[in-house]
Each structure stands twice: as structure tokens, then as C-alpha cells.
C-alpha positions as CSV (number, residue, x, y, z in Angstrom):
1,X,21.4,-15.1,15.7
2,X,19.0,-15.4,12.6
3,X,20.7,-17.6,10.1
4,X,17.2,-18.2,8.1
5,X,14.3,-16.5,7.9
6,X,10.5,-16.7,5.6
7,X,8.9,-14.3,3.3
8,X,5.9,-15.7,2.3
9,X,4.1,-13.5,0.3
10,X,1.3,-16.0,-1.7
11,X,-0.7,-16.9,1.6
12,X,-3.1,-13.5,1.5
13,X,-0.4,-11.8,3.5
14,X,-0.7,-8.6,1.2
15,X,1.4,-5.9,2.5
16,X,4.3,-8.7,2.0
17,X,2.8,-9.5,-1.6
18,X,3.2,-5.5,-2.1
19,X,6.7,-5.4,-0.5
20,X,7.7,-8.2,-3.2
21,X,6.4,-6.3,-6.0
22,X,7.7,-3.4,-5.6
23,X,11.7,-4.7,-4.8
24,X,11.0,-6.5,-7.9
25,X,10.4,-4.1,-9.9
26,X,14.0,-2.5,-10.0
27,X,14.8,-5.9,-10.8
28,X,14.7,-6.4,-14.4
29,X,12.1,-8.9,-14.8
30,X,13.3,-11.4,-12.3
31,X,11.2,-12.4,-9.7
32,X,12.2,-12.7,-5.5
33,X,12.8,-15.9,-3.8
34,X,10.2,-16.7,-1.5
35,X,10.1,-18.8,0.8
36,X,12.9,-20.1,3.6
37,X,15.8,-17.2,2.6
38,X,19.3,-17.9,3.1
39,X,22.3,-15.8,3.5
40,X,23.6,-14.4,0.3
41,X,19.8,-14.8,-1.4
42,X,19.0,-11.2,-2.3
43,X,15.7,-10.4,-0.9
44,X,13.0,-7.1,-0.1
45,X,14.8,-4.5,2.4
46,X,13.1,-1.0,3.4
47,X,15.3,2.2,4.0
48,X,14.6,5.6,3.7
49,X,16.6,7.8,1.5
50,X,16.3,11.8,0.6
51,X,13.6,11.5,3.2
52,X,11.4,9.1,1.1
53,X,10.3,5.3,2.3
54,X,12.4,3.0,-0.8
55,X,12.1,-0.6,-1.4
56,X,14.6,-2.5,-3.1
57,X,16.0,-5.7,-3.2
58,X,19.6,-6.4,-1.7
59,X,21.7,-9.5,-1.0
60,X,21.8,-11.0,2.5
61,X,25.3,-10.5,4.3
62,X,28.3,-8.0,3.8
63,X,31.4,-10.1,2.2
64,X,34.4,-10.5,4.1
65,X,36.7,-12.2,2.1
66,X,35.6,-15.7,1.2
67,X,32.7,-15.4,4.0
68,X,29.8,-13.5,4.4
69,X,28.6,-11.9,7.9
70,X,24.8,-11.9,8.0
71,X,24.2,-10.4,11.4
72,X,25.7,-7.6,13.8
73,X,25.5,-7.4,17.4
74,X,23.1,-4.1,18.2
75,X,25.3,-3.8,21.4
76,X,28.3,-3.2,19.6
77,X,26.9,-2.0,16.0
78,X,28.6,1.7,16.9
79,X,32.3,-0.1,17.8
80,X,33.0,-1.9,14.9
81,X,34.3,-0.3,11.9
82,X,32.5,-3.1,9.6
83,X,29.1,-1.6,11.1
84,X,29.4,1.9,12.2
85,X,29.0,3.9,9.3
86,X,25.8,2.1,8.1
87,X,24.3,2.4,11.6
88,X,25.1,5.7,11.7
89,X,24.1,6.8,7.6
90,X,21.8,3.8,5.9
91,X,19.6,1.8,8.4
92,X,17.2,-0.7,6.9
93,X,14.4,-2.7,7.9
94,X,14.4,-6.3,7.0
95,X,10.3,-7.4,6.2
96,X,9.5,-11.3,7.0
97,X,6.9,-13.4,7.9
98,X,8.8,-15.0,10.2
99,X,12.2,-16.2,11.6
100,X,14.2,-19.7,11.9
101,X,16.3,-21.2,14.9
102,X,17.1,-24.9,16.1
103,X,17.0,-25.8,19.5
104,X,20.3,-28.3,20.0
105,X,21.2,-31.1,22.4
106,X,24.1,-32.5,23.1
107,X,26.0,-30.1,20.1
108,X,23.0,-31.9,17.6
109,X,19.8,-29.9,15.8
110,X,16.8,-31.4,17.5
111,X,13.9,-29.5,16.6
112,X,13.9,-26.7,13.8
113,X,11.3,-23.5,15.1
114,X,9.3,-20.6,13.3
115,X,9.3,-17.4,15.4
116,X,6.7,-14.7,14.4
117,X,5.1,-11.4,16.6
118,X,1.8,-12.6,18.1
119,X,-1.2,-11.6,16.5
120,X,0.8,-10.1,13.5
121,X,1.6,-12.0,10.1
122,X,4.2,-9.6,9.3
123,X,7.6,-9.3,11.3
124,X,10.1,-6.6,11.2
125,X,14.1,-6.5,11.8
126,X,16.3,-4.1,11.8
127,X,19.2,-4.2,10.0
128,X,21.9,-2.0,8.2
129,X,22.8,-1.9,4.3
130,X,25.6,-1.4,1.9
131,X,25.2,1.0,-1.4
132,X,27.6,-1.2,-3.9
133,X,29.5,-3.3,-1.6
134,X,32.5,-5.6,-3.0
135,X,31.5,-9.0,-2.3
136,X,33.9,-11.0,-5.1
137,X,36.0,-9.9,-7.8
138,X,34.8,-7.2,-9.8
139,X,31.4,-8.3,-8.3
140,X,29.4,-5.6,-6.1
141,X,26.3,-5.5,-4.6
142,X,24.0,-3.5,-2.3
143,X,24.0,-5.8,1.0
144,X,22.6,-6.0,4.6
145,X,23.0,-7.6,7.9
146,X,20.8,-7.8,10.1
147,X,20.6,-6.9,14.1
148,X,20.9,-9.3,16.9
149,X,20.0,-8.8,20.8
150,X,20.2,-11.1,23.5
151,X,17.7,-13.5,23.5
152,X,14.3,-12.7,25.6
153,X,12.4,-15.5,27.6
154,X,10.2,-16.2,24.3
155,X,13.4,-17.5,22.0
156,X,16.4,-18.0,25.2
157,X,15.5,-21.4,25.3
158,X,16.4,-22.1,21.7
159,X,19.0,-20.1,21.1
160,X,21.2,-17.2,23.0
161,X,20.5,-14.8,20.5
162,X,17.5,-12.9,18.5
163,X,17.1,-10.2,15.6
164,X,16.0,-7.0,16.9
165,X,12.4,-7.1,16.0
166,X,10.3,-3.6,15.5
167,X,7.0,-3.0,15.1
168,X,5.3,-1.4,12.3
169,X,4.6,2.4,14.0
170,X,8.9,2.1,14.9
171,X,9.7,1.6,11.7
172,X,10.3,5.2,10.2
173,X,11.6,6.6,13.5
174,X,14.5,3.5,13.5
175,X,15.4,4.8,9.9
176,X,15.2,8.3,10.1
177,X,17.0,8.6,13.3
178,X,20.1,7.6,14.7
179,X,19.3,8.7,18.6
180,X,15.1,6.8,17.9
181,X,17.2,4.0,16.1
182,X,19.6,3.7,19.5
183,X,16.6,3.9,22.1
184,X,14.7,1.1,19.9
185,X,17.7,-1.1,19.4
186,X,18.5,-1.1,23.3
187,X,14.7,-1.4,24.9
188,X,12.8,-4.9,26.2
189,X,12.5,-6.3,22.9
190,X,9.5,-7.8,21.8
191,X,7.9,-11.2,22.8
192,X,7.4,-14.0,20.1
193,X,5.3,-16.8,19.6
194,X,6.4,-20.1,18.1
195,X,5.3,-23.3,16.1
196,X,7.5,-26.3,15.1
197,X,9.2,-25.8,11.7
């Protein structure tokens, strides 16, 4: 699962701070949130279309009715007719500087964690988009979800569930190709380093 997750892009992290400006400026003048980003916060995605690398700024979670479904499992992204045909036509990668979980006891949030790739300041997930999705009446949006795996040892711990992370040289093949974006979605995924939150 990845119900939160950090773009931090005023820390010298500059190919964030270049991610940011370049969403924004399809934006109109208004600027990103940065920061912890929640679902339905609109926030940078990359996707390739015609062939060219795009950024652009999309809202977090495809609508369903009254709720909003932020993430889809990888393992069955192909079976379910919400998913399938953005697997299949408009994969995305979702730039961050780093994910959220909480570690529970007893059914109660003890501890609140920061996952991010080791050595890395940047963090990749993969996700799927919507061109001009409904999401309320007479409202539409371009959307994403992002994709979860079962947890490795790094996160299992904490939670049952992770994103599917990518690194930066997977990042063109997962977009551009549905048979690369298949064998990168279902290999060892990658191992992640922690700090309190």
C-alpha cells in the first residue's frame, strides 16, 4: 500500500526541483504541493507519449463514485477492467523523494516511517494514468494510481504491501513497453532503507 508519499524538491534535490518546474508549467501559474502528498493532491507524474518523455501534473487516485482508489495491485493490474487499459496504453512513473507507512499494534498507529532507495535521493513508482477521467459531476481530470507488490523483507515488517519501485535506467523501458513494463513489475523488487517519520 502507499497511502502518502514526499516530494521534496527545496533540499538541493535538483532533478526533483526540475520535475516540479516543468509539471508546473502546464499549470497556469499555480505552483505544486510539496511536501507529504495525499490522495487526490494533484502532483508531477512522467509518461511517455508520441514517443517523447512528458511531464505533467495529475491528480492522485482514479474516482469511483464518492471514493478514490490510489493504488492497484501489479499482480492483477491486467484482470481488472478499472486497470487494464491504462497498463496496457498510458503507463506513468510516479517521481518522489520518498514514501510513508505506519507500523500498527494492536489495530493502533505506533510509529509513522520514511522509505527511500539507498544511496539515491530520488525514488521512482510505477503507476498508470487517466487522460480526462470523471472524478465528480461535470468535473474531469487526468488521474493516476499507483502500483503495489507484496512487501520485501526491507518494508514486510511495517506493512504487507509496497509500491513497485524502479530505478532510473528502468524507467523508459516500463513506459514504452508493455512486455519490459510486465518483466519489471513482476521481478525481486528493490530493497529500501528507512528513518522514523
Amino acid at each position: 500500500m502507499c497511502g502518502r508519499y514526499l516530494i521534496t524538491g527545496d533540499e538541493g534535490i535538483e532533478e526533483m526541483e526540475a520535475i516540479i518546474r516543468e509539471a508546473e508549467k502546464n499549470l497556469g501559474g499555480l505552483t505544486l504541493k510539496q511536501g507529504e502528498i495525499f490522495p487526490t493532491n494533484c502532483a508531477p507524474i512522467v509518461s511517455r507519449v508520441n514517443g517523447k518523455t512528458v511531464i505533467s501534473a495529475m491528480r492522485w487516485g482514479f474516482s469511483l463514485g464518492a471514493k478514490s482508489v490510489i493504488n492497484a495491485k501489479s499482480e492483477t493490474v491486467e484482470e481488472k477492467s478499472m486497470f487494464a487499459a491504462h497498463f496496457r496504453d498510458s503507463r506513468c512513473v510516479v517521481p518522489a523523494t520518498g514514501f510513508y507507512e505506519w507500523a500498527h499494534a494492536n489495530g493502533k498507529p505506533t510509529g509513522k516511517y520514511l522509505f527511500n532507495e539507498p544511496g539515491s535521493r530520488m525514488l521512482y513508482m510505477a503507476g498508470i494514468a487517466s487522460r480526462n477521467r470523471v472524478i465528480g459531476a461535470g468535473e474531469r481530470a487526468d488521474s493516476f494510481v499507483i502500483l503495489t507488490r507484496a512487501a520485501n523483507s526491507s518494508i514486510s515488517d511495517v506493512h504487507d504491501r509496497m509500491p513497485v519501485i524502479l530505478r532510473k535506467d528502468e524507467l523508459i523501458r516500463y513506459m514504452s513497453s508493455r512486455d519490459e513494463a510486465m518483466k519489471l513489475i513482476e521481478r525481486d523488487s528493490i530493497e529500501l532503507s528507512r528513518q522514523v517519520a
